[in-house]
C-alpha positions as CSV (number, residue, x, y, z in Angstrom):
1,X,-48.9,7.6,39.4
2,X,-48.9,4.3,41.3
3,X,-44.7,3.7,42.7
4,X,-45.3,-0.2,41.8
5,X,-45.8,1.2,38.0
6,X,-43.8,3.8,37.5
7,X,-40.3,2.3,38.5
8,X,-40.3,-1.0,36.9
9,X,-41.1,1.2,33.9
10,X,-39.0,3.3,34.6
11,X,-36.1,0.2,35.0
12,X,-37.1,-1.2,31.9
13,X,-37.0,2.3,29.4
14,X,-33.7,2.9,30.9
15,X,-32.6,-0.9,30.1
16,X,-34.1,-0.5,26.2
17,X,-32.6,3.2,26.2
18,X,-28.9,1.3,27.3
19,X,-29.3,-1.0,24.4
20,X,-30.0,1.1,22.0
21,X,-27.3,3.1,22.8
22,X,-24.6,-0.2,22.0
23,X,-26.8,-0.7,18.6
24,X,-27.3,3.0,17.3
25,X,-24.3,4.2,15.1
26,X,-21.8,6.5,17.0
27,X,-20.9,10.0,16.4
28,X,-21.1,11.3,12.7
29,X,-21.8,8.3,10.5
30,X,-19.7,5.8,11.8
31,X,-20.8,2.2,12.4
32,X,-21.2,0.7,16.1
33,X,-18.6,-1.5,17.8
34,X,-18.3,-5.3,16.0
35,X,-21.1,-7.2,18.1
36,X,-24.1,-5.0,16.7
37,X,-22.3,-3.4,13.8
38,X,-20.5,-4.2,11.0
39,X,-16.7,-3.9,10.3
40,X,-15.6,-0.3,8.4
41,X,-14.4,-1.2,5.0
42,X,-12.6,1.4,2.5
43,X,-14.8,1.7,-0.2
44,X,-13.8,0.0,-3.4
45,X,-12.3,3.5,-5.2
46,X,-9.6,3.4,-2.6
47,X,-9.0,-0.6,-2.9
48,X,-8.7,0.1,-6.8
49,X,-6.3,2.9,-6.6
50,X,-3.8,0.6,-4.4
51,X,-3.7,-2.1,-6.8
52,X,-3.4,0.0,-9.0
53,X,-0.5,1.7,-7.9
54,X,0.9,-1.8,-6.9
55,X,0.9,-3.1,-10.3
56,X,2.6,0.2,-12.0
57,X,5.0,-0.5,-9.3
58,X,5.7,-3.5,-10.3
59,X,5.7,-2.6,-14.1
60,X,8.2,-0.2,-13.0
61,X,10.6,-2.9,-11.6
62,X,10.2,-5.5,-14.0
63,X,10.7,-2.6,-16.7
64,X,14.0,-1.7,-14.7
65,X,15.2,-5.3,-14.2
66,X,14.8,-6.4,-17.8
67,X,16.7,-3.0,-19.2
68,X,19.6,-3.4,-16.8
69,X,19.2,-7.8,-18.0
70,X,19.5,-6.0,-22.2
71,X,22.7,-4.1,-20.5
72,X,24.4,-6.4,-19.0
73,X,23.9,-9.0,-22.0
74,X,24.9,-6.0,-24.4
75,X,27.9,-5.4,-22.4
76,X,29.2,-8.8,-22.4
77,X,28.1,-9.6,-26.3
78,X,30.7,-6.2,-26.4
79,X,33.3,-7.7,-24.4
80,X,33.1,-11.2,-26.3
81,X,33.4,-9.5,-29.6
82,X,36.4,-7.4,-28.0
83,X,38.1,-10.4,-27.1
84,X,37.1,-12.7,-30.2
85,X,38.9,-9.2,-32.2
86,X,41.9,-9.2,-30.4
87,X,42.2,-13.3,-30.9
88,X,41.0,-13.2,-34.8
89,X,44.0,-10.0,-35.3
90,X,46.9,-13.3,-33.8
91,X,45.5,-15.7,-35.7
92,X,47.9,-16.4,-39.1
């Protein structure tokens, strides 16, 4: 084969060869770097189960904040009617 052929060729297969390599996904299924590929996003199950958990979360705390708001109102409706007892027992 003709030198003046075959190394240009050569050149330019090894150039396309290079540039596939930087667009063809990497390894086992996972996407090529952010120029030629796309960013890796968590699918949506994962995304659901998060907010998910978030919001039970915060169920929990609002939950826990307005039972120890009922204490703390029960316990001072309990101390006022203490108080107003003793008073109403002085009274003539």
């Amino acid at each position: 084969m003709n030198p003046k052929i075959f190394y240009p060729a050569a050149a330019l297969i090894a150039l396309l060869m290079i540039a596939l390599s930087f667009v063809w996904p990497q390894g086992l299924g996972q996407r090529s770097p952010a120029p030629f590929g796309h960013a890796i996003e968590k699918p949506d199950y994962y995304r659901m189960v998060r907010e998910r958990d978030a919001r039970r979360q915060k169920q929990e705390e609002d939950r826990a904040r307005n039972d120890k708001m009922t204490a703390d109102r029960q316990a001072a409706e309990a101390s006022e009617n203490a108080s107003a007892g003793v008073f109403a027992s002085d009274a003539p």
